[in-house]
N, C-alpha and C positions, 0 to 999 in steps of 0.2 A: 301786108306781109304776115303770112302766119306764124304762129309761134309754134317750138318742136315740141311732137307729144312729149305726156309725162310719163314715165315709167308707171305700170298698174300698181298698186296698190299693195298687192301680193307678191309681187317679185323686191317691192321694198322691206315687208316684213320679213321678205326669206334671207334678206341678206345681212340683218339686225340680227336675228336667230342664229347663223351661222358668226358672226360676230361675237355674240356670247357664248356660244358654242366653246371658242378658241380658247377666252377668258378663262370659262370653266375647267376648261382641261390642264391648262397653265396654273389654274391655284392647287389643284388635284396633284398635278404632278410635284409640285414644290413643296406640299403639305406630305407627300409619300419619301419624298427625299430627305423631309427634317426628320420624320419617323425611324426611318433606317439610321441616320447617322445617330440617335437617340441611342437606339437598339446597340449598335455597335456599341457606343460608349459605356453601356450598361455592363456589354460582353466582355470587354476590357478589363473595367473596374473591375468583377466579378472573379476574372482570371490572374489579377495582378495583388489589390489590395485583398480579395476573399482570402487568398495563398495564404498572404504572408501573415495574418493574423489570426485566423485556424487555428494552426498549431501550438502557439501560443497563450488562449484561451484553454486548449485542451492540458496543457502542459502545470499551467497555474487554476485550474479548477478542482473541483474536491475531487473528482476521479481521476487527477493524476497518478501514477504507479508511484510507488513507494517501494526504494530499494531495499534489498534486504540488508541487514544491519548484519558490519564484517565485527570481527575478534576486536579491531583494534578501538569501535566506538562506546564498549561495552565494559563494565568493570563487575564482577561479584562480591559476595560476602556472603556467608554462611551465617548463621545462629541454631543449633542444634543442643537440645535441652534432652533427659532422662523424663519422659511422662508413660507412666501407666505401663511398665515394663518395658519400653522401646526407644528410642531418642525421634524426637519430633522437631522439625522444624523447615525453614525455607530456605533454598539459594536467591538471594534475591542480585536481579542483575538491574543496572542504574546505565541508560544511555548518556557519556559523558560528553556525546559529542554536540556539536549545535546545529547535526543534522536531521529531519525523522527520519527511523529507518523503521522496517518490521523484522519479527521475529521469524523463521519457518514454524509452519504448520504440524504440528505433530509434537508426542512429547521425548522430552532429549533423554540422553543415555547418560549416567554418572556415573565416573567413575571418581572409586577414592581411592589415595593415599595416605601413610603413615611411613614418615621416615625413609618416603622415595620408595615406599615399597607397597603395593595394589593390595588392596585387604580383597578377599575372596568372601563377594557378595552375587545370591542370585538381582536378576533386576527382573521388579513386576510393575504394573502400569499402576497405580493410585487413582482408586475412584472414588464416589463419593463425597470430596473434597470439595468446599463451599468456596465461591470466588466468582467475579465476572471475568471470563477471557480475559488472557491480555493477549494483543497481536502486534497495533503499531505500536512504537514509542518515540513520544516527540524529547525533545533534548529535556534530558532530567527525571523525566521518566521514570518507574520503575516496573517490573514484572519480578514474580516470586514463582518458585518453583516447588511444592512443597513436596517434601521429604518425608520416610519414615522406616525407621529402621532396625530391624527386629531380631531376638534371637542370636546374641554374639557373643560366642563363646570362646573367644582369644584374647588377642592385645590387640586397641590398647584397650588400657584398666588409667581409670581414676580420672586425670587432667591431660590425657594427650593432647597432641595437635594435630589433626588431620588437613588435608587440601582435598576440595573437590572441585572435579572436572563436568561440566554438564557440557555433552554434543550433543545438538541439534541434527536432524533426518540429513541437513544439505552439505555436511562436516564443518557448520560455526562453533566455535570451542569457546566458552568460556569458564574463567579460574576464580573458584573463589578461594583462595590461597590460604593456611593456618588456621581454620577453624578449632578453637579453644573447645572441647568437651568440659560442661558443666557435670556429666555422668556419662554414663554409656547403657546401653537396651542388656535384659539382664538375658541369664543364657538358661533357654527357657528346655531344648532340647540338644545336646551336642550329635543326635546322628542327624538331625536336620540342617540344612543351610542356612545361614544368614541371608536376612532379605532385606532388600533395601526398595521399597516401593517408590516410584516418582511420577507425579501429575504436571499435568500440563501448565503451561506458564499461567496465573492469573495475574490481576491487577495488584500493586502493593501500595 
């Protein structure tokens, strides 16, 4: 009895090749499917945790904004001395609160009083004036505003008490209340004006 041929040789190898063939395509595809769920999970992460702590970093880093400091976090004081025919000195403002806040930009408007009543002063901008900016100020802080003020030929005379007001460009007001005159600026011409020069805030 004969025995049944054997398949060639080459129809066995082709059916081993197509065998791996299948193999390969099946680890390919599985290996493309971890990749994508990878991908997604990245895109997730990305969209959920990225979010929520962004802002956050942004909010507590040194470029956070800095509000501007109201009336109510800010107290003044005055010191106002007689030197060299004029009275000299600064409003110095002291952040009391235990927030930082900043100052605006630009230099404030002062006005004064004596006895509830505005002394009629021109205002010029003071330059010249040795200081580093001041701008922020963190709780306790101080900024000085320096003052000078010249040519005054009325009341008061001697030991008055004056209040001054410095506004700021964005309408922040603040009071440094009863300033005690040590002298007063002498009265150098009475057809001229009283002038009260003020610079911008520095460091105190």
């Amino acid at each position: 009895m004969l025995a049944p041929p054997k398949p060639p040789n080459d129809e066995l190898e082709l059916l081993i090749k197509e065998a791996r063939d299948r193999q390969l395509r099946r680890r390919l595809l599985g290996a493309a499917g971890v990749a994508i769920i990878a991908a997604l999970g990245l895109g997730i992460y990305a969209l959920t945790h990225g979010r929520t702590t962004g802002p956050s970093e942004t909010l507590s880093g040194r470029n956070a904004p800095v509000a501007v400091c109201r009336s109510s976090q800010l107290s003044g004081t005055t010191f106002l001395q007689a030197a060299t025919m004029s009275g000299v000195g600064p409003i110095t403002i002291t952040n009391v609160s235990g927030i930082v806040c900043r100052l605006p930009h630009g230099v404030p408007s002062v006005r004064t009083t004596w006895r509830g009543r505005d002394l009629h002063m021109q205002e010029r901008v003071l330059t010249g004036w040795q200081g580093r900016p001041a701008h922020v100020l963190r709780p306790g802080a101080k900024a000085a505003v320096p003052l000078m003020w010249t040519n005054w030929c009325g009341r008061p005379e001697g030991m008055a008490r004056l209040v001054f007001y410095a506004r700021f460009p964005n309408g922040l007001n603040v009071v440094a209340p009863e300033q005690r005159l040590t002298g007063h600026p002498d009265c150098v011409s009475r057809a001229d004006p009283s002038i009260l020069s003020v610079g911008r805030p520095i460091r105190s």
